[in-house]
C-alpha positions in Angstrom: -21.9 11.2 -21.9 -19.9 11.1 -18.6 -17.0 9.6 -17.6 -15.9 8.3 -14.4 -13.5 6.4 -12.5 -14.2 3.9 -9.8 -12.1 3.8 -6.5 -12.2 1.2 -4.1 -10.9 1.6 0.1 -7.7 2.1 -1.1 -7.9 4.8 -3.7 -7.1 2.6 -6.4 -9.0 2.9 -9.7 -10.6 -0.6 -10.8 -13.2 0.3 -13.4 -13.6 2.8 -15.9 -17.5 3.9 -17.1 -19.2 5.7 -19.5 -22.5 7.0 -18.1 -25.6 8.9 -19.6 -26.5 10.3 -16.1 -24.3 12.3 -13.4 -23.5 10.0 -10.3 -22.9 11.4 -7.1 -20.9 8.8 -4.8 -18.0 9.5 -3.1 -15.9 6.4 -5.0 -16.8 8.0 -8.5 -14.7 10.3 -9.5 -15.7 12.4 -12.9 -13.2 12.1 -15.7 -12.9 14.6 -19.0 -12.5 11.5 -21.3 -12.7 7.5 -21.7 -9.2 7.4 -19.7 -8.7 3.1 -19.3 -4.5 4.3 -18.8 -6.2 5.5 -15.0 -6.7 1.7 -13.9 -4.7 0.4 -11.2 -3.9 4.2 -10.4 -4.2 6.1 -7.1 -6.3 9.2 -6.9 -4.8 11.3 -4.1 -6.1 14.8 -3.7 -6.9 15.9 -7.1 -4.2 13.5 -9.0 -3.9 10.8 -10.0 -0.5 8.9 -9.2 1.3 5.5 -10.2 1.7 2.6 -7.5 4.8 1.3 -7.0 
């Protein structure tokens, strides 16, 4: 299985999937594990940050 995280415009994560295929989109980013704590997150270069 693979993980991802969805990012909309903004960076912000709004969906979390479990896949059976690799997906190569730039608002998909690949995730070690079933990570719903990540919603409402930014990613920003490599990390993933709170929003205040």
């Amino acid at each position: 299985m693979f993980y991802y995280a969805q990012i909309d415009e903004g960076s912000i994560c709004i969906g979390i999937s479990q896949l059976s295929g690799v997906v190569t989109a730039d608002n998909m980013i690949l995730l070690e594990t079933y990570d719903v704590s990540l919603l409402g997150k930014r990613y920003n270069n490599g990390a993933w940050e709170d929003v205040v």
